[in-house]
KOLTIVEX-594809 format. One line per 2 residues: number of its first residue (from 1); their letters; for each residue x, y, z of N, C-alpha, C. Coordinates in steps of 0.02 Angstrom, whole numbers, padded with zeros to 5 digits. Example, Ala and Ser with C-alpha at 12.3 -4.5 7.8 and 13.67 -1.06 7.14 Angstrom:
<atoms>
1	AS	00660:-00284:00390:00615:-00225:00390:00660:-00165:00390  00642:-00112:00354:00684:-00053:00357:00645:00002:00394
</atoms>
This chain:
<atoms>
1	XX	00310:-00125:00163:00264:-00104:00111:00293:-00120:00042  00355:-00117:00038:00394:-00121:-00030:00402:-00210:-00051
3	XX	00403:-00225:00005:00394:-00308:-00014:00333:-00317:-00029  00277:-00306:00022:00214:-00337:-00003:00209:-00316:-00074
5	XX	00220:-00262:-00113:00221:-00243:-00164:00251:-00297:-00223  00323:-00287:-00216:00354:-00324:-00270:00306:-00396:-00266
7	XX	00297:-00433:-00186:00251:-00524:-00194:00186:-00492:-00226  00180:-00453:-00218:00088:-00441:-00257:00119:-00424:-00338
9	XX	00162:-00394:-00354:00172:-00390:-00412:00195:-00461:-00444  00248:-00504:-00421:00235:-00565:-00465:00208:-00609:-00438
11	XX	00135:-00613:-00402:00085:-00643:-00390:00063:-00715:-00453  00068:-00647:-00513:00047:-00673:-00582:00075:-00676:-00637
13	XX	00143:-00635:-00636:00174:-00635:-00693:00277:-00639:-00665  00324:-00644:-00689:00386:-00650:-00665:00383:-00567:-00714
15	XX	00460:-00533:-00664:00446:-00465:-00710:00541:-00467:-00696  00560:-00407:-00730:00621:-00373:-00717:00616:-00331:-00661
17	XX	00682:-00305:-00619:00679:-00260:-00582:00655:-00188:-00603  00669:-00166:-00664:00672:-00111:-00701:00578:-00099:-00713
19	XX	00551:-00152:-00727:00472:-00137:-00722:00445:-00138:-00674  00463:-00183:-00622:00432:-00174:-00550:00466:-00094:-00503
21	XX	00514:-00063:-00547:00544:-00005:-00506:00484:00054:-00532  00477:00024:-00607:00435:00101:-00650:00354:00085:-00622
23	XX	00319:00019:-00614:00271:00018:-00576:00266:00045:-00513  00309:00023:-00484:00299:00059:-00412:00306:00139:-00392
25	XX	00346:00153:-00444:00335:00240:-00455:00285:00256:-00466  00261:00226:-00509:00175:00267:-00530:00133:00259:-00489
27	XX	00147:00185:-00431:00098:00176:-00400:00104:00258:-00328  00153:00263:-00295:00176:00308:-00256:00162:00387:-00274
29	XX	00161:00375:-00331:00153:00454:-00345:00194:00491:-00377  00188:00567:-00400:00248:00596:-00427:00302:00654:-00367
31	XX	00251:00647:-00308:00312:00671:-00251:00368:00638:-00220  00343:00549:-00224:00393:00511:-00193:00388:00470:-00247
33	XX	00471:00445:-00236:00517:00414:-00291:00524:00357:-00239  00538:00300:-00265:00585:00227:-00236:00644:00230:-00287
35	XX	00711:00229:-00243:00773:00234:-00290:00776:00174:-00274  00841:00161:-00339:00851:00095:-00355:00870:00067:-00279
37	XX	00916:00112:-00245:00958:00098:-00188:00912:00072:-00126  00856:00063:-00126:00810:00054:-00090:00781:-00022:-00124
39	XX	00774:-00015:-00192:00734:-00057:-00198:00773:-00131:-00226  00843:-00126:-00247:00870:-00174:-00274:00896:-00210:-00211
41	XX	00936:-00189:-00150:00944:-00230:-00080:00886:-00254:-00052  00822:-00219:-00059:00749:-00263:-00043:00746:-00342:-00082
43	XX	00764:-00324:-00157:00751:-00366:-00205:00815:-00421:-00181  00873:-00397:-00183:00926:-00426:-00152:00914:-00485:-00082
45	XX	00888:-00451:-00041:00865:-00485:00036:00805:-00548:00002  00774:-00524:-00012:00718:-00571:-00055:00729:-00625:-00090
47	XX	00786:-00618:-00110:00820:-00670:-00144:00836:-00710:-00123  00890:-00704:-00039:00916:-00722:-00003:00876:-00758:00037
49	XX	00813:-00729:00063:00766:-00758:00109:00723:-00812:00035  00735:-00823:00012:00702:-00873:-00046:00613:-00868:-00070
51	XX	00589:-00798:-00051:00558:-00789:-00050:00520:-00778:-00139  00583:-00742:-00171:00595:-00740:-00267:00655:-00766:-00282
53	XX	00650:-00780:-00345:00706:-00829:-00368:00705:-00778:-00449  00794:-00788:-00464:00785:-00752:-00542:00780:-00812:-00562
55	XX	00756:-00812:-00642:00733:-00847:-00674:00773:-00824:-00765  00812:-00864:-00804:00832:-00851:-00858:00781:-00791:-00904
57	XX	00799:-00723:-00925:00774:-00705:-00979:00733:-00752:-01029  00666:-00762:-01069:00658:-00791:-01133:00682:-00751:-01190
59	XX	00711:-00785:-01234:00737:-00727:-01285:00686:-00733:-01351  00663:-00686:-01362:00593:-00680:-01423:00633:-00702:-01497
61	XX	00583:-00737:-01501:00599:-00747:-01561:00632:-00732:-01626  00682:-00762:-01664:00721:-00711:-01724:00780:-00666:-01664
63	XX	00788:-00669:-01601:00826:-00614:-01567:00895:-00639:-01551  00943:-00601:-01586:01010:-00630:-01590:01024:-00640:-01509
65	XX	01073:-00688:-01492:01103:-00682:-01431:01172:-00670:-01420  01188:-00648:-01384:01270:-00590:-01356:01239:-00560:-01360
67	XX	01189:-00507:-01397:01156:-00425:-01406:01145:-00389:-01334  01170:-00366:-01349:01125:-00326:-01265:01124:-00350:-01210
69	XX	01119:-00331:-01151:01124:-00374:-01065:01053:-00390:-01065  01052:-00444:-01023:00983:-00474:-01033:00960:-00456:-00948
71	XX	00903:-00466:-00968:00856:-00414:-00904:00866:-00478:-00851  00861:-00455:-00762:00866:-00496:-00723:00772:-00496:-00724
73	XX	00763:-00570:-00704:00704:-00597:-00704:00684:-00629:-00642  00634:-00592:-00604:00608:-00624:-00537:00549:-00641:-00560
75	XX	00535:-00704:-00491:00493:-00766:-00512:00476:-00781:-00422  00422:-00772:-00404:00385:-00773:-00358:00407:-00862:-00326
77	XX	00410:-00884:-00262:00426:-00950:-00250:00344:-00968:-00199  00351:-01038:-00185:00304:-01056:-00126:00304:-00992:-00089
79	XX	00376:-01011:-00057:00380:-00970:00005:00356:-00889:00017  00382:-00841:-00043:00356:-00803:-00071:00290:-00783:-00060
81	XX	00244:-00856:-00092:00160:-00837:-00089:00129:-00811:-00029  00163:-00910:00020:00149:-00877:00085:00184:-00811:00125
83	XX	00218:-00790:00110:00241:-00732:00130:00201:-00658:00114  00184:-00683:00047:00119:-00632:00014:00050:-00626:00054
85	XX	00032:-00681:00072:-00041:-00695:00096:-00028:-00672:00166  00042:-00692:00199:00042:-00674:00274:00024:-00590:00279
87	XX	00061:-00564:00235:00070:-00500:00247:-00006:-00449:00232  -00048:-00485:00199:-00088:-00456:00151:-00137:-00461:00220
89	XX	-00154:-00509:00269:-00160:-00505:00336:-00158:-00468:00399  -00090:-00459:00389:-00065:-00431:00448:-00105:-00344:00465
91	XX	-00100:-00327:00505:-00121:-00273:00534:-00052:-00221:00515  -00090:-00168:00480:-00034:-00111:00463:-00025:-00077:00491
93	XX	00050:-00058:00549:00075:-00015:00570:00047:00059:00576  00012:00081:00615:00016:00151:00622:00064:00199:00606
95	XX	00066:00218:00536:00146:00258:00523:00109:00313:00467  00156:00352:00469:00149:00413:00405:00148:00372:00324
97	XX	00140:00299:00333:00124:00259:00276:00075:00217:00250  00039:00253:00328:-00002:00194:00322:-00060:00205:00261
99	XX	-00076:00258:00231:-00118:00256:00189:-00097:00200:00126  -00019:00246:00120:-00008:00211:00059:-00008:00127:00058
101	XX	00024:00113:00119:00039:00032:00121:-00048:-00002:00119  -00089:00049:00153:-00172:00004:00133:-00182:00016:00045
103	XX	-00167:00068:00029:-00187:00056:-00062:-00142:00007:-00108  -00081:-00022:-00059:-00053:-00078:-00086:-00086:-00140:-00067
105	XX	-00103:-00136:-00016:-00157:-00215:00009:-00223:-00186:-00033  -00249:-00138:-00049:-00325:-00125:-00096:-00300:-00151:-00171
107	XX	-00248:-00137:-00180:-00242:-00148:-00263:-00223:-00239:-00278  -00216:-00273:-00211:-00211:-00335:-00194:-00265:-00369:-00186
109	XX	-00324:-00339:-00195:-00389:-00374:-00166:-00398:-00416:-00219  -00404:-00432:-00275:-00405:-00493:-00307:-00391:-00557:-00302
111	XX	-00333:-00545:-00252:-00282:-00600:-00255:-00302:-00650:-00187  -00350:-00604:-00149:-00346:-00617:-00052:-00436:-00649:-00054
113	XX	-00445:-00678:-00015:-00541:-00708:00020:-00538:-00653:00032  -00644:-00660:00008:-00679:-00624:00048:-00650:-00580:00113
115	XX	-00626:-00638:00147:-00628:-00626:00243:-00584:-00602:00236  -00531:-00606:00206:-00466:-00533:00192:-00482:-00472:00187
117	XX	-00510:-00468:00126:-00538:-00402:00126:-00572:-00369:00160  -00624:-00396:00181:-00680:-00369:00240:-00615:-00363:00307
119	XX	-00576:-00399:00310:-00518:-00387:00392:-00506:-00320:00356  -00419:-00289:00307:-00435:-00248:00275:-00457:-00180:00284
121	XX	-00509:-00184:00276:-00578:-00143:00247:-00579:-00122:00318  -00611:-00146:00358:-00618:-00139:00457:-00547:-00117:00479
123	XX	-00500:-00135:00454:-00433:-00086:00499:-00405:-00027:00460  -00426:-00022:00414:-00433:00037:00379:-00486:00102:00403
125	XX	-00544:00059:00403:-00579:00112:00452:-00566:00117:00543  -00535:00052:00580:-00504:00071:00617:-00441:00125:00604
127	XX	-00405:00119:00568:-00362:00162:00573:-00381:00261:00571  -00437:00259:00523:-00457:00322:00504:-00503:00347:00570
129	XX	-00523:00288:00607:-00551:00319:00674:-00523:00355:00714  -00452:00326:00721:-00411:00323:00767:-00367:00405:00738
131	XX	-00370:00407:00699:-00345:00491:00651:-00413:00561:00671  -00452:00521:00668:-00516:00584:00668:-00525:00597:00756
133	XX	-00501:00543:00800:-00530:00566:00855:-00445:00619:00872  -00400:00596:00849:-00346:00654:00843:-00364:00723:00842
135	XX	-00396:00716:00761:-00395:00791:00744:-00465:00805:00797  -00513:00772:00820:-00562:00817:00842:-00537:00840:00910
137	XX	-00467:00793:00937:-00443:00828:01013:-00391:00881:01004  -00365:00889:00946:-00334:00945:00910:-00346:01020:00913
139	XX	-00424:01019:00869:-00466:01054:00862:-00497:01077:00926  -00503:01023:00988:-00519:01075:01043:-00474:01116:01090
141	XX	-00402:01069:01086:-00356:01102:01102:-00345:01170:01082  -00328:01161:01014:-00297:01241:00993:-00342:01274:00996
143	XX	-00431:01284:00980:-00465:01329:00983:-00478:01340:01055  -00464:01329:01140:-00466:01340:01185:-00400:01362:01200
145	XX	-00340:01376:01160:-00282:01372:01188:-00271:01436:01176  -00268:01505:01249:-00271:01558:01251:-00187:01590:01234
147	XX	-00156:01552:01226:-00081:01573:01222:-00053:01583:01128  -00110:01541:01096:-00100:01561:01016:-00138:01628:01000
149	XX	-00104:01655:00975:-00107:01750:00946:-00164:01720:00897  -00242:01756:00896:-00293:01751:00872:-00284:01742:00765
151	XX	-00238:01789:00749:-00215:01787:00658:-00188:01693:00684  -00143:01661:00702:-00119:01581:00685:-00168:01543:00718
153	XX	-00220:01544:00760:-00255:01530:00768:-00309:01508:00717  -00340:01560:00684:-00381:01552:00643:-00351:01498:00595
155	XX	-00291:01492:00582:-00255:01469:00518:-00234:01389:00544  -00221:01368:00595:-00206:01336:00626:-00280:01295:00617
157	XX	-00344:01313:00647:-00401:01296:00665:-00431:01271:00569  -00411:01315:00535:-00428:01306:00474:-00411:01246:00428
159	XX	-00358:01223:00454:-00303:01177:00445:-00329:01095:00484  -00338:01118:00549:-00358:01040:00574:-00418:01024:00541
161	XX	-00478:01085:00535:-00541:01049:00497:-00534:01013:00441  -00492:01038:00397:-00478:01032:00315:-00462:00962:00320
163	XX	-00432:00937:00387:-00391:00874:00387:-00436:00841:00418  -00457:00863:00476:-00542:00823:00487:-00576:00793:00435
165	XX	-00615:00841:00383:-00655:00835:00330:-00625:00776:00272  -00565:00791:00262:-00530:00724:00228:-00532:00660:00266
167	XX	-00532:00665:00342:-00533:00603:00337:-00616:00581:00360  -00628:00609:00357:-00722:00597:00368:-00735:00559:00312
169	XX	-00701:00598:00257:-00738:00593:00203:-00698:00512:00195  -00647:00488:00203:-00620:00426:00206:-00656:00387:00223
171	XX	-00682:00422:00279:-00718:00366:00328:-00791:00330:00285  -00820:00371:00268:-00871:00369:00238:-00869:00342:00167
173	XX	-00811:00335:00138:-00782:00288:00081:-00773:00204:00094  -00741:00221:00158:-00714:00149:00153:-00783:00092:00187
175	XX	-00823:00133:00223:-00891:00133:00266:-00918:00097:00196  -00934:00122:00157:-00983:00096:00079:-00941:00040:00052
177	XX	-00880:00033:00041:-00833:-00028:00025:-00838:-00076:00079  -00860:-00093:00133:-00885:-00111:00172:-00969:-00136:00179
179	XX	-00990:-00108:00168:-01064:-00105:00173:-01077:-00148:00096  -01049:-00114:00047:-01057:-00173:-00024:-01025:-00245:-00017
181	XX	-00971:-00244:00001:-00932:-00313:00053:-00993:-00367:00071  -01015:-00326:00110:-01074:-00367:00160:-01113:-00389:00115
183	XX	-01147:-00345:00082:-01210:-00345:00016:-01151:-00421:-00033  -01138:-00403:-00041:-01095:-00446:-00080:-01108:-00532:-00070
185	XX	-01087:-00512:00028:-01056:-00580:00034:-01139:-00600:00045  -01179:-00568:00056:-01271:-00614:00084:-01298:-00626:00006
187	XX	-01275:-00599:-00027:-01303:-00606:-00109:-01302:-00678:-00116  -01214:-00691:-00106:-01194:-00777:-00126:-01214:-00807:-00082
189	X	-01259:-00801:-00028:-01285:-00857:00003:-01358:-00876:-00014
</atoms>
């Protein structure tokens, strides 16, 4: 997820590590952090696999030189791209990430065809299918399950709906991003 990230981030522009670390924080959220220690051996391996290349600082204009350490500069390669496009493809892992790693392929949709997105879009709602028929075998479990004390029960039962209803409501999001997709693509014909 942290790669497709950094190739979607210099897709279009070469950046420092230090802006692609503070982007990717904001993108994640304010509960989870990416430490450097995570993200500079990614950047590191990346390098190695020739996938980014540093690239000299430009120094702005009038700007003395010796001053200050100059920022390391990554720069997206061929190999890179295709590495970008493969991934932007690929089918995302069923994991406790998977949301986030699809809002890194969503915030990529510019960059990918049509037929990307619409793939995408369909395993995203595969995935949210595959979550809701969970919680609805959840939900029959514990509310038939005579061995939970009726007070954690209720709380328990209260809990899988809440998580049901979120992802319904997913479903029914990504269902219309989909459905405009389509509208989209019969327009241009």
């Amino acid at each position: 997820m942290n790669e497709l990230f950094i190739l979607g981030e210099l897709m279009n522009n070469p950046m420092h590590g230090y802006l692609l670390h503070q982007i990717l924080n904001a993108i994640v959220g304010p509960t989870r952090k990416i430490s450097w220690g995570a993200l500079y051996p990614l950047i590191h391996s990346m390098l190695a696999d020739g996938l980014i290349e540093q690239v000299p600082e430009e120094q702005p204009e009038g700007a003395r030189r010796g001053k200050g350490k100059k920022k390391k500069i990554y720069k997206l390669t061929d190999e890179g791209r295709i590495r970008f496009f493969r991934l932007m493809e690929e089918p995302i892992p069923y994991s406790p990430d998977y949301e986030l790693h699809f809002y890194m392929k969503l915030k990529n949709f510019g960059l990918v065809s049509e037929e990307v997105q619409f793939l995408i879009l369909h395993q995203y709602k595969d995935y949210l299918r595959y979550e809701i028929r969970h919680e609805e075998e959840r939900l029959v479990y514990a509310g038939g399950d005579k061995r939970i004390p009726k007070e954690e029960q209720q709380y328990i039962l209260t809990f899988f709906r809440h998580r049901l209803e979120k992802l319904r409501f997913d479903e029914k999001w990504v269902l219309q991003l989909i459905h405009q997709h389509r509208e989209n693509r019969q327009g241009l014909e």
